[in-house]
DOVEX-168764 format. One line per 3 residues: their letters; for each residue x, y, z of C-alpha. Coordinates in steps of 0.25 Angstrom, whole numbers, plus 2048, in hexadecimal, padded with zeros to 3 digits. Layout:
<pts>
A	X Y Z ~ ...
</pts>
This chain:
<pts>
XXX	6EE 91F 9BF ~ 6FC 91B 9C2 ~ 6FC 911 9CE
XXX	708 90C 9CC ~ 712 908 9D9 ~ 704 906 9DF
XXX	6FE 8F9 9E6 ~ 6F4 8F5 9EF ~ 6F8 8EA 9F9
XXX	6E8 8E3 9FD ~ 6E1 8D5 9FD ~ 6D3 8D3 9FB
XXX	6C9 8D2 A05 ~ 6CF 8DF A0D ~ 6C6 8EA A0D
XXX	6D0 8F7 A0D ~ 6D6 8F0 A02 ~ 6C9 8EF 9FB
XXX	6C8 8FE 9FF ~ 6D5 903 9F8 ~ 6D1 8FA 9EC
XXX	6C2 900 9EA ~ 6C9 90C 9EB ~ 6D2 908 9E0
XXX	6C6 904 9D7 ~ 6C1 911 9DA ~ 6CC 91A 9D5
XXX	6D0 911 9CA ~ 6DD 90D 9CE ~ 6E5 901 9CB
XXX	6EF 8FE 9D6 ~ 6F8 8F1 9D7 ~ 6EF 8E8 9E1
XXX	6F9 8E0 9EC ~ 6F0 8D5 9F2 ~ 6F7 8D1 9FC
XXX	6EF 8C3 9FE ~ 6F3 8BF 9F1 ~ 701 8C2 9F0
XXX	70B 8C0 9FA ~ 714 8C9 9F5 ~ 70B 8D2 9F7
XXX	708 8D0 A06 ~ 717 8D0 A07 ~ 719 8DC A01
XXX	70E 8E3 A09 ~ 714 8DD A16 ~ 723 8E3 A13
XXX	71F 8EF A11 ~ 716 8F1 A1B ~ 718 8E8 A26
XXX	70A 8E4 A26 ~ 700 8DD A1B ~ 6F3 8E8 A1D
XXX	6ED 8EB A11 ~ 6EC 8F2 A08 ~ 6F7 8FA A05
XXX	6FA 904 9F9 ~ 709 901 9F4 ~ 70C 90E 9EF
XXX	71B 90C 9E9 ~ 724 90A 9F6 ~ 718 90F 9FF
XXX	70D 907 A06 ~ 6FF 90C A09 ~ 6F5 905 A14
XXX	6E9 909 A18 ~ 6DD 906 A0E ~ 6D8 915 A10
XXX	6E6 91B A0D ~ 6E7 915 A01 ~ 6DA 918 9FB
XXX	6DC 927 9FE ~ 6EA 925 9F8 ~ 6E3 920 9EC
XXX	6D8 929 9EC ~ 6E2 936 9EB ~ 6EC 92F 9E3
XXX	6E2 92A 9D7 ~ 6D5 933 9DB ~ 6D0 941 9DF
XXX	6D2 93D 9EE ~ 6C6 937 9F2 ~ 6C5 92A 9F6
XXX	6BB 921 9EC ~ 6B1 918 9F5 ~ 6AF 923 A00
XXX	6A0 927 9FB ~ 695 927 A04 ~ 68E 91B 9FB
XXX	69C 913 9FC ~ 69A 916 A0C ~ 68E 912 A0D
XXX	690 905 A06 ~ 69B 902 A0E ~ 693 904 A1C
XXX	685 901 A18 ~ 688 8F2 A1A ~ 691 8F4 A25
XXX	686 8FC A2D ~ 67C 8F1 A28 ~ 684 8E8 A30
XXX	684 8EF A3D ~ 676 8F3 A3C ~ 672 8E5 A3C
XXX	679 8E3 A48 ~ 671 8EB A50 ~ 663 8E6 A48
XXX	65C 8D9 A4A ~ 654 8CF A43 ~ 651 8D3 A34
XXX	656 8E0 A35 ~ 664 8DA A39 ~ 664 8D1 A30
XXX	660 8DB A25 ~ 66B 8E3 A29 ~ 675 8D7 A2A
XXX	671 8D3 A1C ~ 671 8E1 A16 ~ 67F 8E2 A1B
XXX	685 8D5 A17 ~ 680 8D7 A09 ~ 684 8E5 A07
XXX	692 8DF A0F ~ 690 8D3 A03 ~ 68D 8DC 9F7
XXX	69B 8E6 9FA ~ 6A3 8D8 9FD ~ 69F 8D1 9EF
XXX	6A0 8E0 9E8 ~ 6AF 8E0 9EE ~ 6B2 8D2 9E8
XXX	6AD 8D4 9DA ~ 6B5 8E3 9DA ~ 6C1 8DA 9E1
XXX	6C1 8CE 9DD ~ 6C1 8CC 9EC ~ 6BF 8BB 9F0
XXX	6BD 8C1 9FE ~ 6B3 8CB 9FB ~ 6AC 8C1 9F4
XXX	6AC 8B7 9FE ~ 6A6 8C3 A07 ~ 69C 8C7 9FF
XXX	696 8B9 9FE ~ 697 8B8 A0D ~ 690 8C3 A11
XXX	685 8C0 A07 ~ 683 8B2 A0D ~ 683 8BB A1C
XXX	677 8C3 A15 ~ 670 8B6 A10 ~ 673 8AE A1F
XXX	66C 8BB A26 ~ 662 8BB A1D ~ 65E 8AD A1D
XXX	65F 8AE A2C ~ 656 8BA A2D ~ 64C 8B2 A25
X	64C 8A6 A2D
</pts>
């Protein structure tokens, strides 16, 4: 797989550059990772080029991609059949379960708001931790961490 004149412009902690990297992983390709957070050059590289410092950005030779979804397909039908890894109905579901979770317990009270608060925040917790460890992302980690001490405070809470 030659992915050479490629590189992918990022910084941790973004989640559509955590996007285009899962899909990475998921395809097995090895593109030249830019974070532009850790290397100035980087950021002003990016800004030259494009006028603006959004990430991320497929360098591709002399041309730049944006947009986290046109850059997954890219990859997809340049590395794979086509088809988008991570867009199963399981994957889904794990991405909106907690999400749903969240806004559920807005509309509940008591325990049951509680209970859905927690669930949230620790499935929220759980995708956080699972990021950093695939990562190395300090931010992640950091988020994980807090959104299991908001699962313990709501808990305790609830408990009296």
């Amino acid at each position: 797989m030659n992915t050479d004149g490629l590189a992918l412009y990022h910084y941790d902690g973004c989640l559509y550059c955590a996007r285009v990297r899962s899909a990475m992983r998921a395809l097995g390709v090895e593109i030249e990772l830019r974070n532009i957070h850790q290397d100035a050059q980087h950021l002003a590289d990016l800004t030259e080029a494009r006028g603006r410092t959004t990430v991320p950005v497929l360098r591709i030779g002399d041309e730049w991609m944006g947009e986290s979804a046109d850059i997954v397909q890219y990859l997809a039908d340049r590395f794979g059949d086509g088809t988008v890894p991570g867009n199963s109905s399981l994957a889904m579901a794990w991405r909106l379960t907690p999400l749903a979770m969240l806004v559920a317990g807005a509309f509940a009270a008591g325990a049951v708001q509680a209970g859905l608060w927690s669930g949230g925040c620790l499935l929220l917790g759980i995708r956080a931790v699972q990021s950093a460890t695939r990562d190395r992302s300090v931010v992640d980690a950091v988020r994980g961490v807090a959104l299991f001490a908001a699962v313990v405070f709501v808990a305790m809470r609830e408990l009296g």
